[in-house]
PDB file as gemmi writes it, atoms N, CA and C in Angstrom:
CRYST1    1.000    1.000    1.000  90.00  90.00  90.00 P 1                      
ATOM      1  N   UNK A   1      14.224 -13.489 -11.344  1.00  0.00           N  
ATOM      2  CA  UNK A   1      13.088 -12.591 -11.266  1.00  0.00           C  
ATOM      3  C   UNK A   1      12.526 -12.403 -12.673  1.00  0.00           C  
ATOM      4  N   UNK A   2      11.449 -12.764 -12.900  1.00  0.00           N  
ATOM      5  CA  UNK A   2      10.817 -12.302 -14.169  1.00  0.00           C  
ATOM      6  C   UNK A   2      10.291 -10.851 -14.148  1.00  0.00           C  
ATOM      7  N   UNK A   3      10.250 -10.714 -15.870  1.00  0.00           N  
ATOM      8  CA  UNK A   3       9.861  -9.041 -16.144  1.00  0.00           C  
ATOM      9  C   UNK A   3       8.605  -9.213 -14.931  1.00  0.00           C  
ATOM     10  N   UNK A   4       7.645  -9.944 -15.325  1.00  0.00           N  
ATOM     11  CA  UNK A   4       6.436  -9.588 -14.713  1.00  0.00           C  
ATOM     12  C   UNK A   4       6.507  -8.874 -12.820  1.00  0.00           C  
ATOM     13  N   UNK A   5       7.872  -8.913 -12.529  1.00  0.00           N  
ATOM     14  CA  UNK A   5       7.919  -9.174 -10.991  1.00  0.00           C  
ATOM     15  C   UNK A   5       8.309  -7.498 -10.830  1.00  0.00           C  
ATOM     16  N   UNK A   6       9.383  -7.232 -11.834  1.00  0.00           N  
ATOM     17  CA  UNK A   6       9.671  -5.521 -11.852  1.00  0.00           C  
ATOM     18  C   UNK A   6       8.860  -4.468 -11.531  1.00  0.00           C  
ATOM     19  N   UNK A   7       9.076  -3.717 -10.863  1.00  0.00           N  
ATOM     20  CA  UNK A   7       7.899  -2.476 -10.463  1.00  0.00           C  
ATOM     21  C   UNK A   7       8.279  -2.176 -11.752  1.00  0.00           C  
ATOM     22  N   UNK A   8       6.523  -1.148 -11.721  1.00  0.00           N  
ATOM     23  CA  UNK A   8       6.479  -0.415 -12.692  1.00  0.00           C  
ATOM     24  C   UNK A   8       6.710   1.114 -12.312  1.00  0.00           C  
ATOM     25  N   UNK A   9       7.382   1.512 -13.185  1.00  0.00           N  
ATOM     26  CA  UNK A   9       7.995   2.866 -13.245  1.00  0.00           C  
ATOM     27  C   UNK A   9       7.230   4.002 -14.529  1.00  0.00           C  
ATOM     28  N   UNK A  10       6.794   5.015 -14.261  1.00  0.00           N  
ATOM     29  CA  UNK A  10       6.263   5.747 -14.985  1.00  0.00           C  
ATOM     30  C   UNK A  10       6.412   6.888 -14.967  1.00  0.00           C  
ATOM     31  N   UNK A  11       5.749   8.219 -15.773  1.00  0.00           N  
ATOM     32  CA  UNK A  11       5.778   9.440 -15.611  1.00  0.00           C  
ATOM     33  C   UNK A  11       4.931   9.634 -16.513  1.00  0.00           C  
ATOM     34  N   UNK A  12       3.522  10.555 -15.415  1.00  0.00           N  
ATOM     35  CA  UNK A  12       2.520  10.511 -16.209  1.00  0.00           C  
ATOM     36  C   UNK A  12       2.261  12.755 -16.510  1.00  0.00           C  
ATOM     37  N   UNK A  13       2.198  12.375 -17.267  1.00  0.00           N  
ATOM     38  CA  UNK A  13       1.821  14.027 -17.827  1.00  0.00           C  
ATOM     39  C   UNK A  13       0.650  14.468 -17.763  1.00  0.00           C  
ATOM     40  N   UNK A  14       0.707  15.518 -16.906  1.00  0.00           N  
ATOM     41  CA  UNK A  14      -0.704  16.490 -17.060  1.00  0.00           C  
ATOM     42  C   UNK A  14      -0.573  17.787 -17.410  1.00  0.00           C  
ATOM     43  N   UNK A  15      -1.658  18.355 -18.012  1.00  0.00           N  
ATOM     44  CA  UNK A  15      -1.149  19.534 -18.558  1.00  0.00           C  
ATOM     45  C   UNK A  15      -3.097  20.093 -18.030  1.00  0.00           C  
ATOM     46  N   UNK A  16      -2.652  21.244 -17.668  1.00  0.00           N  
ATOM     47  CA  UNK A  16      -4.073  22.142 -16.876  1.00  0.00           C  
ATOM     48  C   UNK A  16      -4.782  22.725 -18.338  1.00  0.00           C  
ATOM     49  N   UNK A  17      -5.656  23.238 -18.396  1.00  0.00           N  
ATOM     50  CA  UNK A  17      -6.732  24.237 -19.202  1.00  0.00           C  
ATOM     51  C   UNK A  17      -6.006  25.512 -18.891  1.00  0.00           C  
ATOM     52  N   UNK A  18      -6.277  26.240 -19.444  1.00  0.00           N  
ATOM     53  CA  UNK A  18      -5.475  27.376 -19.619  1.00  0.00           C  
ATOM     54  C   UNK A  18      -6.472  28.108 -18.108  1.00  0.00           C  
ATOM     55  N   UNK A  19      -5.692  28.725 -17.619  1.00  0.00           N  
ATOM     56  CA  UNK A  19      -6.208  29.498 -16.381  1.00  0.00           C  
ATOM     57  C   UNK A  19      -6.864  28.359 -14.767  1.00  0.00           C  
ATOM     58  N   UNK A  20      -6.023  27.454 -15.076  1.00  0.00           N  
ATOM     59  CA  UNK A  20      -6.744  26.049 -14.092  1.00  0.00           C  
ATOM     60  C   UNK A  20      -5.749  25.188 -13.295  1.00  0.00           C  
ATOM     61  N   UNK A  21      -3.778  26.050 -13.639  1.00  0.00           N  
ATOM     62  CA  UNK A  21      -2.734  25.562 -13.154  1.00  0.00           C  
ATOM     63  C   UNK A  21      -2.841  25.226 -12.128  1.00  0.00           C  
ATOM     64  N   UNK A  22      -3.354  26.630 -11.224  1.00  0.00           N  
ATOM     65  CA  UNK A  22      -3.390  26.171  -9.153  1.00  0.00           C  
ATOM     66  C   UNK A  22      -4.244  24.960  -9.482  1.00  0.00           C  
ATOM     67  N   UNK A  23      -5.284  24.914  -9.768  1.00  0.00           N  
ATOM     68  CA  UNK A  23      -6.496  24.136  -9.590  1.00  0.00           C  
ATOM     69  C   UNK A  23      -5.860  22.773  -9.674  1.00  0.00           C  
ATOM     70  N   UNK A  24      -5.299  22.573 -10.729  1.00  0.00           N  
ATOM     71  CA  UNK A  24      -4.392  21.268 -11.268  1.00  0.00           C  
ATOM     72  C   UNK A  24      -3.564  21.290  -9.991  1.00  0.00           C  
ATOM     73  N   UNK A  25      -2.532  21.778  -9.947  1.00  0.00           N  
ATOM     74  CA  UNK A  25      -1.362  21.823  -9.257  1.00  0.00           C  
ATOM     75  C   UNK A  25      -1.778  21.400  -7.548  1.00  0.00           C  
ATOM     76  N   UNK A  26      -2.946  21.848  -6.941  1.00  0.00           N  
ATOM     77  CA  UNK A  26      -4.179  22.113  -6.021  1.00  0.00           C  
ATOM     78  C   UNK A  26      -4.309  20.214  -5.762  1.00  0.00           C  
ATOM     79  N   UNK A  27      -5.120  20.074  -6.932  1.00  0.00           N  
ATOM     80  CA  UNK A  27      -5.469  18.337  -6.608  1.00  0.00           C  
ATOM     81  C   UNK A  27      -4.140  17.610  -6.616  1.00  0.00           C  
ATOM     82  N   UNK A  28      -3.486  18.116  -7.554  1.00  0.00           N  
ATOM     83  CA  UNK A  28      -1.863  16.728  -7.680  1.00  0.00           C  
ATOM     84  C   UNK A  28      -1.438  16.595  -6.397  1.00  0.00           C  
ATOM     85  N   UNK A  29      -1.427  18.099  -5.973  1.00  0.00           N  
ATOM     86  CA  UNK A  29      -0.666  17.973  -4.240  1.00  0.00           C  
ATOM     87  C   UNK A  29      -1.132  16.739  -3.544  1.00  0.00           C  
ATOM     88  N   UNK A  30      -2.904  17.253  -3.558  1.00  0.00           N  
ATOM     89  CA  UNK A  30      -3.775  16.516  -2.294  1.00  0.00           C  
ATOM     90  C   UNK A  30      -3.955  14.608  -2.882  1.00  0.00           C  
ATOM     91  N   UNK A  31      -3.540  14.397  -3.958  1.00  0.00           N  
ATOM     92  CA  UNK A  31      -3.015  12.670  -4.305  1.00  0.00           C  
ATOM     93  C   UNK A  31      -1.374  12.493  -3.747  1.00  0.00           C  
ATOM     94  N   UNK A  32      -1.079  13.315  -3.381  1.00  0.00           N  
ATOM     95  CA  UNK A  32       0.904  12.482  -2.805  1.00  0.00           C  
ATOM     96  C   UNK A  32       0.057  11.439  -1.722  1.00  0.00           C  
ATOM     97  N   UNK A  33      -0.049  12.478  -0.704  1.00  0.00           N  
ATOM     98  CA  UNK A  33      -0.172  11.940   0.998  1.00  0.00           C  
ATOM     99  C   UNK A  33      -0.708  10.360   0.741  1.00  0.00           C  
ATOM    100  N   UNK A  34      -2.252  10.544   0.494  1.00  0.00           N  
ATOM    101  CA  UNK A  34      -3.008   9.239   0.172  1.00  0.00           C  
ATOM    102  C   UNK A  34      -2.033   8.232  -0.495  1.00  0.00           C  
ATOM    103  N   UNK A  35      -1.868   8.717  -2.319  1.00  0.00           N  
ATOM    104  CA  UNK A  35      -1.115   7.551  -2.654  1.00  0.00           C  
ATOM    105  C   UNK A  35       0.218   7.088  -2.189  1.00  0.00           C  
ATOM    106  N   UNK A  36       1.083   7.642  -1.622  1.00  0.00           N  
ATOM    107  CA  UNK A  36       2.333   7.137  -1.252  1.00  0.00           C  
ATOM    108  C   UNK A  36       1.853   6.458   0.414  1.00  0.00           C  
ATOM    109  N   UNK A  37       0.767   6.286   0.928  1.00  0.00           N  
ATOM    110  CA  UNK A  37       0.265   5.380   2.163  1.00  0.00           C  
ATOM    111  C   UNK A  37      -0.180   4.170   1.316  1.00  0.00           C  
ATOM    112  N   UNK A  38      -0.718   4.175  -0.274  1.00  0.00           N  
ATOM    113  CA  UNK A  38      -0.833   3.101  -0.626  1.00  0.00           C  
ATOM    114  C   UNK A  38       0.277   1.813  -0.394  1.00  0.00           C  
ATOM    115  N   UNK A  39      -0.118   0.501   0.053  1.00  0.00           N  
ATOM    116  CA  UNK A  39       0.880  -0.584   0.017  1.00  0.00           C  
ATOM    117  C   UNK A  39       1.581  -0.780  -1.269  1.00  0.00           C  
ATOM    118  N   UNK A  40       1.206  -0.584  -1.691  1.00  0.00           N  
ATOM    119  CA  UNK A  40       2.299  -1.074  -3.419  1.00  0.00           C  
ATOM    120  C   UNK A  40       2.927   0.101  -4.291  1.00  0.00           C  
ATOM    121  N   UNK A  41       2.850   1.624  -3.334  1.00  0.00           N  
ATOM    122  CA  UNK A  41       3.474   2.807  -3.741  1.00  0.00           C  
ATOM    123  C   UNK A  41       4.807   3.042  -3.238  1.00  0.00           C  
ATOM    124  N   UNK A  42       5.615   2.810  -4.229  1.00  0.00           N  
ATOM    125  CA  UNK A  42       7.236   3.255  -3.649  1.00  0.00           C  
ATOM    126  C   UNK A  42       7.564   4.583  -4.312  1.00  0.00           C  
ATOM    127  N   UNK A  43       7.338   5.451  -5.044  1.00  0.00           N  
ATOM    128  CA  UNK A  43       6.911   6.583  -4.949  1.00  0.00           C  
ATOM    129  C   UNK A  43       6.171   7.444  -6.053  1.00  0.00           C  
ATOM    130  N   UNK A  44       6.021   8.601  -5.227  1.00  0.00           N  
ATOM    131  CA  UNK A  44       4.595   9.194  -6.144  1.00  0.00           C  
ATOM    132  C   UNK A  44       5.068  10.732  -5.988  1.00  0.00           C  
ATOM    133  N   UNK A  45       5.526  11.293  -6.954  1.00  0.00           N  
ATOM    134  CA  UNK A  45       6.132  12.668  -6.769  1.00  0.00           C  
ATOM    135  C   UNK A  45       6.002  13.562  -8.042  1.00  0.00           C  
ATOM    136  N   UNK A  46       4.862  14.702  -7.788  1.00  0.00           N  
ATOM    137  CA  UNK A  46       4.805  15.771  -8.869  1.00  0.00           C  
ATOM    138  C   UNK A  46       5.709  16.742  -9.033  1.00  0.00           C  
ATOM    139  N   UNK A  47       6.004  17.156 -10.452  1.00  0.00           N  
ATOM    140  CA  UNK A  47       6.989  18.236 -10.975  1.00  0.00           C  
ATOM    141  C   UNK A  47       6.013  19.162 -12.111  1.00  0.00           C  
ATOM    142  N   UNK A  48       6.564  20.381 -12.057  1.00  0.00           N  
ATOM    143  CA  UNK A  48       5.934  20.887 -13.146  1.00  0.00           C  
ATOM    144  C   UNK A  48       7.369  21.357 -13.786  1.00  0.00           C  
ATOM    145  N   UNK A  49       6.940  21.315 -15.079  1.00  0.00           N  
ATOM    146  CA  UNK A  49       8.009  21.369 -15.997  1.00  0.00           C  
ATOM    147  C   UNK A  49       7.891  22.897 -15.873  1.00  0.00           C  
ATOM    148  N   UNK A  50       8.980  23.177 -15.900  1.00  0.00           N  
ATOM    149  CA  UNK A  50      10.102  24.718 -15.511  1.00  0.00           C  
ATOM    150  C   UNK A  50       9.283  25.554 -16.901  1.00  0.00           C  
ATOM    151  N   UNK A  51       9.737  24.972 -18.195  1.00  0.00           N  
ATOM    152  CA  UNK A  51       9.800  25.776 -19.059  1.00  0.00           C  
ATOM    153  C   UNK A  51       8.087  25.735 -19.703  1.00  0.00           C  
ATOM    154  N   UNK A  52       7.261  25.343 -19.212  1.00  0.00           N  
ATOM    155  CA  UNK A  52       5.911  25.014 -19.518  1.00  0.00           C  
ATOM    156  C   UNK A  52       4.924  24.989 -18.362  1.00  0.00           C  
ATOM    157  N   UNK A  53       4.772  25.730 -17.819  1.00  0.00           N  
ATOM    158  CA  UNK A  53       3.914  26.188 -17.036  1.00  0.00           C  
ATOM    159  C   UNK A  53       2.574  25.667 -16.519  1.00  0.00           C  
ATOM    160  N   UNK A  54       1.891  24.369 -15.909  1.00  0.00           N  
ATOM    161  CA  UNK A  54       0.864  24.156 -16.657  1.00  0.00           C  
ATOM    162  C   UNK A  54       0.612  22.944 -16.735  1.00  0.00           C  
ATOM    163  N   UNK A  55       2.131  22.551 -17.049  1.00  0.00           N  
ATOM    164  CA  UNK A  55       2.420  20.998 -17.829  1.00  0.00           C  
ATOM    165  C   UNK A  55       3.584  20.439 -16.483  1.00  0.00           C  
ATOM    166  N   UNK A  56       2.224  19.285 -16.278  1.00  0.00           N  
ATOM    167  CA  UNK A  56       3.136  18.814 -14.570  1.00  0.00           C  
ATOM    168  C   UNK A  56       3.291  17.327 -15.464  1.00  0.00           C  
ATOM    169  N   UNK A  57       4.372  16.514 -14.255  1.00  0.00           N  
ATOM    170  CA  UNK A  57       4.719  15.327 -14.795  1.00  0.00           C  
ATOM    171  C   UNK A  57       4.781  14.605 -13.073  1.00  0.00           C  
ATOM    172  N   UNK A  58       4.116  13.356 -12.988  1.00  0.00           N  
ATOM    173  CA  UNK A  58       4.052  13.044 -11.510  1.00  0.00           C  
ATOM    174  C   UNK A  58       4.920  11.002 -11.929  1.00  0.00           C  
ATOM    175  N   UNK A  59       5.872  11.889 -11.434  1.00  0.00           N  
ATOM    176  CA  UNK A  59       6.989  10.014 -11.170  1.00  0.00           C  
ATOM    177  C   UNK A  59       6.606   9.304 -10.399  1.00  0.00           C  
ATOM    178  N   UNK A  60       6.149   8.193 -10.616  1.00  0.00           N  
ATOM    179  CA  UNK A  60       5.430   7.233  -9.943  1.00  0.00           C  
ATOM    180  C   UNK A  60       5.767   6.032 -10.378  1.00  0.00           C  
ATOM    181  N   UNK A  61       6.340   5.039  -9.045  1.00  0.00           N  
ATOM    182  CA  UNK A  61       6.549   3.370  -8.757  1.00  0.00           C  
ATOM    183  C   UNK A  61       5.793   2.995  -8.330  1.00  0.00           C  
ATOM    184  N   UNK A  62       4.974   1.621  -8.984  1.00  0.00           N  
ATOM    185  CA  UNK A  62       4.500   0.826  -8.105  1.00  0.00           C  
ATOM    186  C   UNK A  62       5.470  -0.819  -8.468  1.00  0.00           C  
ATOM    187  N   UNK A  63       4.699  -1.163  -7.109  1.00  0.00           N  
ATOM    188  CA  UNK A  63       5.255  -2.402  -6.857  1.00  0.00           C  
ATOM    189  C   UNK A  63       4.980  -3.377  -8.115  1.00  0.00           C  
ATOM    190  N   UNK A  64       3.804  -3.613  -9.075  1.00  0.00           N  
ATOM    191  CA  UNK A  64       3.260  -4.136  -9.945  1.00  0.00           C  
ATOM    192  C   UNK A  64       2.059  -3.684 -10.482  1.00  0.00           C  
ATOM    193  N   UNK A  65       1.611  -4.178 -11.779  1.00  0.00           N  
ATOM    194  CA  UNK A  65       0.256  -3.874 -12.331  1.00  0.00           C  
ATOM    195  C   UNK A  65      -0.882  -3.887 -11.255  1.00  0.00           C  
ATOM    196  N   UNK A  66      -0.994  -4.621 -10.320  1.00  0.00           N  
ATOM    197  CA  UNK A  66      -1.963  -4.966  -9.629  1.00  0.00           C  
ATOM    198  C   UNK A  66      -2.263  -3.503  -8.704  1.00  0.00           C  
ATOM    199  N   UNK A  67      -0.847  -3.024  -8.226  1.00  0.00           N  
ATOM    200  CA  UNK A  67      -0.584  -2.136  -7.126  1.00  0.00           C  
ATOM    201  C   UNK A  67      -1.234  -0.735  -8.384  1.00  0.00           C  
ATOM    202  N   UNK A  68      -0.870  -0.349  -9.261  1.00  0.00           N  
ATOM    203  CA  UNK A  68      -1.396   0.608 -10.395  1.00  0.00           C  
ATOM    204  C   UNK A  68      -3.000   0.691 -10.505  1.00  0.00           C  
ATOM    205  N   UNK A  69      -3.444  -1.124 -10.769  1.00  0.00           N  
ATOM    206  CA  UNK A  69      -4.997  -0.939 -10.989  1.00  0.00           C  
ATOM    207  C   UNK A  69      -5.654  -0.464  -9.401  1.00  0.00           C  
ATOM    208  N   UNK A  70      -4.506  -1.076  -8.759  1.00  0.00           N  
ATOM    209  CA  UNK A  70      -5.763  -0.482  -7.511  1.00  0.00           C  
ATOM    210  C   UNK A  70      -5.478   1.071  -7.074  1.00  0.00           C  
ATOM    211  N   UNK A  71      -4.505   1.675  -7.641  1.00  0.00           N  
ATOM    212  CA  UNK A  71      -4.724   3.442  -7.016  1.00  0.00           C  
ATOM    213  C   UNK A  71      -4.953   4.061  -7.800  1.00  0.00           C  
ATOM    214  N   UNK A  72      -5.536   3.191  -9.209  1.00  0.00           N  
ATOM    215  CA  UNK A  72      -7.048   3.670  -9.810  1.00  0.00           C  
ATOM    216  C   UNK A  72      -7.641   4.042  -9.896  1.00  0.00           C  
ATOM    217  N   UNK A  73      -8.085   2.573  -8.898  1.00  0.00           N  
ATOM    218  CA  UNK A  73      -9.370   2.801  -8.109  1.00  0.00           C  
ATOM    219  C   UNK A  73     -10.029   3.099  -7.372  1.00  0.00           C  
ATOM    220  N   UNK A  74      -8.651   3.329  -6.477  1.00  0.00           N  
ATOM    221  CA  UNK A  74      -9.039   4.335  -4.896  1.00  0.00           C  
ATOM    222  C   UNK A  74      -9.941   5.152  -4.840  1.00  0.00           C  
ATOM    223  N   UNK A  75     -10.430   5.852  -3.966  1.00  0.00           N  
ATOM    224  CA  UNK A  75     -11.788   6.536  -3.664  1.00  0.00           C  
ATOM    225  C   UNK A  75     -11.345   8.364  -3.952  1.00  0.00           C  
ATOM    226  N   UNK A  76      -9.347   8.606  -3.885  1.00  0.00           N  
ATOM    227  CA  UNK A  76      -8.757   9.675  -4.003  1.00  0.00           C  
ATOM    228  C   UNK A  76      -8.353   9.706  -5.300  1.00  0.00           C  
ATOM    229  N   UNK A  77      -8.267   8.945  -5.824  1.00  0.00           N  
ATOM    230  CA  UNK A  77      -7.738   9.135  -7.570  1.00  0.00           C  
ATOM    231  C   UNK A  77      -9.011   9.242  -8.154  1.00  0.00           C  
ATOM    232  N   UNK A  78     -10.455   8.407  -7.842  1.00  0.00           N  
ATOM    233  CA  UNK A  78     -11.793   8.419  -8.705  1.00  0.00           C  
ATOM    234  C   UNK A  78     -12.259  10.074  -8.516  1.00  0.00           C  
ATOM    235  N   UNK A  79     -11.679  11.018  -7.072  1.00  0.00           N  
ATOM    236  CA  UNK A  79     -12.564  11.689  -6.873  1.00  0.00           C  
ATOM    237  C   UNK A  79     -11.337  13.216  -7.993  1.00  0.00           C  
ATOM    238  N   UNK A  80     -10.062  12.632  -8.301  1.00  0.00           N  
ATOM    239  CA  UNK A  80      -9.496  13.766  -8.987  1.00  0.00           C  
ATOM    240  C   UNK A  80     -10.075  13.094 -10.748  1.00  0.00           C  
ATOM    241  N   UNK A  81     -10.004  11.899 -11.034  1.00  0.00           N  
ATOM    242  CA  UNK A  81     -10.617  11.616 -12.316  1.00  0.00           C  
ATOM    243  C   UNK A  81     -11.830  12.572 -12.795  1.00  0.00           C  
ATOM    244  N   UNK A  82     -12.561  11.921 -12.006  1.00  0.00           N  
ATOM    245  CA  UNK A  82     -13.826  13.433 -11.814  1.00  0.00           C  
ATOM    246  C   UNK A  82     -13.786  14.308 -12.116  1.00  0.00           C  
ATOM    247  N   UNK A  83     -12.794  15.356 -11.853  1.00  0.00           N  
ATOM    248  CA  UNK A  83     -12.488  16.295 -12.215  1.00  0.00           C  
ATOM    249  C   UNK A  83     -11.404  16.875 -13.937  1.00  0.00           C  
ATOM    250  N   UNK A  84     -11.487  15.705 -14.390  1.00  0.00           N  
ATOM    251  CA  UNK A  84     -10.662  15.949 -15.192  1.00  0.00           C  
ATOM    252  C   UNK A  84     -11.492  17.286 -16.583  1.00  0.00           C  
ATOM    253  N   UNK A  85     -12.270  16.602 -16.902  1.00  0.00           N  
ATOM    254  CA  UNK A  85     -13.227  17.827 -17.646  1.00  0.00           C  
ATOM    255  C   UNK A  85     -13.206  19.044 -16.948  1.00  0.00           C  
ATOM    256  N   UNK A  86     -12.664  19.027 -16.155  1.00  0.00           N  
ATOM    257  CA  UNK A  86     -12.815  20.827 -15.480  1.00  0.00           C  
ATOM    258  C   UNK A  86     -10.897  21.240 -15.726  1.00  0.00           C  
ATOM    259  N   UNK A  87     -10.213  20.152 -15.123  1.00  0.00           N  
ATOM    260  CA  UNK A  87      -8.997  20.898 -15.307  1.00  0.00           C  
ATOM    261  C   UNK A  87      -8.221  20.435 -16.319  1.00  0.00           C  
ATOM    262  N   UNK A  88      -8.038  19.633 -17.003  1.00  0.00           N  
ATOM    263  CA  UNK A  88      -7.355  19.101 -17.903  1.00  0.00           C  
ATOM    264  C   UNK A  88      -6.919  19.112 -19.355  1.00  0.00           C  
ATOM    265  N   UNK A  89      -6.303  19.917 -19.663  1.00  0.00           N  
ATOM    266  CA  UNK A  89      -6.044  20.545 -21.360  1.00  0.00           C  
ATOM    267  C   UNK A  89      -5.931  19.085 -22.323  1.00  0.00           C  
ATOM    268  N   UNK A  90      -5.908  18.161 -21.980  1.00  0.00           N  
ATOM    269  CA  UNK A  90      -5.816  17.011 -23.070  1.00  0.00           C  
ATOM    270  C   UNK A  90      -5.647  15.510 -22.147  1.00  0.00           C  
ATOM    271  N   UNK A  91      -5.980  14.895 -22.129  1.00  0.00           N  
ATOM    272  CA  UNK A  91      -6.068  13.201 -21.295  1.00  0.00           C  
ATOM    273  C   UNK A  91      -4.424  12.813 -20.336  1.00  0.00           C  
ATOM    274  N   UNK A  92      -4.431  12.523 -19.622  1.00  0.00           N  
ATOM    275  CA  UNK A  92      -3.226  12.723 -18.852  1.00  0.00           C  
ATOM    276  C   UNK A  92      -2.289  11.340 -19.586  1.00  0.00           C  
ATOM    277  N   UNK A  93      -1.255  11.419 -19.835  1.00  0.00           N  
ATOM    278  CA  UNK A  93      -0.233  10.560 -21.164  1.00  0.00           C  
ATOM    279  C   UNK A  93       0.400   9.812 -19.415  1.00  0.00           C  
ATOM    280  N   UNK A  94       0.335   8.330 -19.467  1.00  0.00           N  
ATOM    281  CA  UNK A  94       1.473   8.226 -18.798  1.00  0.00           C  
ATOM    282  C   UNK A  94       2.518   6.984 -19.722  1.00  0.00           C  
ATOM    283  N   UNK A  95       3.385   7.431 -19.533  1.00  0.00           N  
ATOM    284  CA  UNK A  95       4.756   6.907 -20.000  1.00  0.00           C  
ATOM    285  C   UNK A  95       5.435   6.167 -19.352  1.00  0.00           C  
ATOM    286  N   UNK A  96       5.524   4.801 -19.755  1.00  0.00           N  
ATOM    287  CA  UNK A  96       5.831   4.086 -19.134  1.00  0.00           C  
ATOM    288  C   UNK A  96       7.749   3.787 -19.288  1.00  0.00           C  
ATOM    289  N   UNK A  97       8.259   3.716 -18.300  1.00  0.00           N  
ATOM    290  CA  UNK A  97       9.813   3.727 -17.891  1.00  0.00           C  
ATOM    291  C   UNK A  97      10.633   2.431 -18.486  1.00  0.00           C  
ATOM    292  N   UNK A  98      11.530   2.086 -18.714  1.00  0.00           N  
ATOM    293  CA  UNK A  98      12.558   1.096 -18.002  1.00  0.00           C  
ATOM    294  C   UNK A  98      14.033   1.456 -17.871  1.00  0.00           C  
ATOM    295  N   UNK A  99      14.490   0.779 -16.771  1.00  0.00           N  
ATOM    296  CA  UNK A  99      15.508   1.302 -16.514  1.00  0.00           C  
ATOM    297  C   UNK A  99      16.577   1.001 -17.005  1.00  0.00           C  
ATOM    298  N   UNK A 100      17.695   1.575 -17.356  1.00  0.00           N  
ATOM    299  CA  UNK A 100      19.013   1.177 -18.405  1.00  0.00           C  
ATOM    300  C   UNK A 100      19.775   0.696 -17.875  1.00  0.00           C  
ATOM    301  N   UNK A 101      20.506  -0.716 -18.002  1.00  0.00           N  
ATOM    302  CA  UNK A 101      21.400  -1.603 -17.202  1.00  0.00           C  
ATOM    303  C   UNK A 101      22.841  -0.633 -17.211  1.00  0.00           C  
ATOM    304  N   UNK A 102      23.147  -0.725 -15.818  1.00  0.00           N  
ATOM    305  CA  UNK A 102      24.457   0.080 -15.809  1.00  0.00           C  
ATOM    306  C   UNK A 102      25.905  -0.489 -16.110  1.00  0.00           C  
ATOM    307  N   UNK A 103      25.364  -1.769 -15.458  1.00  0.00           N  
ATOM    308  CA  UNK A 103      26.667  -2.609 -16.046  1.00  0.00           C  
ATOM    309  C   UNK A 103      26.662  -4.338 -16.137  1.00  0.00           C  
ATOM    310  N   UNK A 104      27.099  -4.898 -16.207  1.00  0.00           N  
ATOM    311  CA  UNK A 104      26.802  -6.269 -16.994  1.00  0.00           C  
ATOM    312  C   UNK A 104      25.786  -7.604 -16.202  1.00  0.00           C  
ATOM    313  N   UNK A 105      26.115  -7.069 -15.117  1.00  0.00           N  
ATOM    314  CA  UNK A 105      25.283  -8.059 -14.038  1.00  0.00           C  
ATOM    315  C   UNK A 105      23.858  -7.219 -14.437  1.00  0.00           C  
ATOM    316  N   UNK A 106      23.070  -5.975 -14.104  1.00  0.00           N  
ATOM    317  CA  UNK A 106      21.975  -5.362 -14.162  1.00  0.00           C  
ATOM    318  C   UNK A 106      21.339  -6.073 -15.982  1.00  0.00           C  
ATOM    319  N   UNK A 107      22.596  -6.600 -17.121  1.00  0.00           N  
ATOM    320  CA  UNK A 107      21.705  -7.033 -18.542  1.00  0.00           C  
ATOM    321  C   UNK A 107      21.655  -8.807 -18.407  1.00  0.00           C  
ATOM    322  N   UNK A 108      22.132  -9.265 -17.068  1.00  0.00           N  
ATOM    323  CA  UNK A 108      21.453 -10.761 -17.228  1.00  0.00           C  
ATOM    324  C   UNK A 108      20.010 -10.817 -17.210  1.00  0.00           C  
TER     325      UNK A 108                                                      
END                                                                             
């Protein structure tokens, strides 16, 4: 299996405008349903960080780059993009993953 074949694994950070948490918290909800019906979504799950209020982090697999550019582009991610100038304290960071071999077969 080449790298290129590995889902991609991420965790992307959002952090609301001060007084805009529900609002934030509001749209993240209404992207699960849609994106996890996407074909190349193995999963899509928001957290808000405990000690930061505000500041959500949404774990998300896709199957490949391809499966990423297209829930993009979807018609439910363009219509929360949209909104980002209204709720968004700074550009949403996503961080991209890899996973740590556990034992000697997982570092061939």
């Amino acid at each position: 299996m080449s790298p290129r074949s590995h889902p991609i694994v991420a965790l992307a950070r959002v952090r609301a405008k001060p007084a805009r948490r529900q609002a934030l918290q509001d749209a993240l909800a209404a992207l699960v349903e849609p994106s996890r019906a996407e074909s190349g979504c193995f999963d899509y799950t928001p957290f808000e960080l405990l000690e930061e209020p505000g500041t959500f982090y949404v774990r998300e697999t896709w199957a490949d780059q391809e499966a990423l550019d297209f829930h993009r582009a979807t018609p439910h991610f363009q219509a929360f993009a949209a909104r980002f100038a209204e709720l968004l304290a700074e550009p949403i960071r996503l961080i991209p993953l890899r996973e740590v071999p556990t034992d000697a077969a997982d570092q061939a």
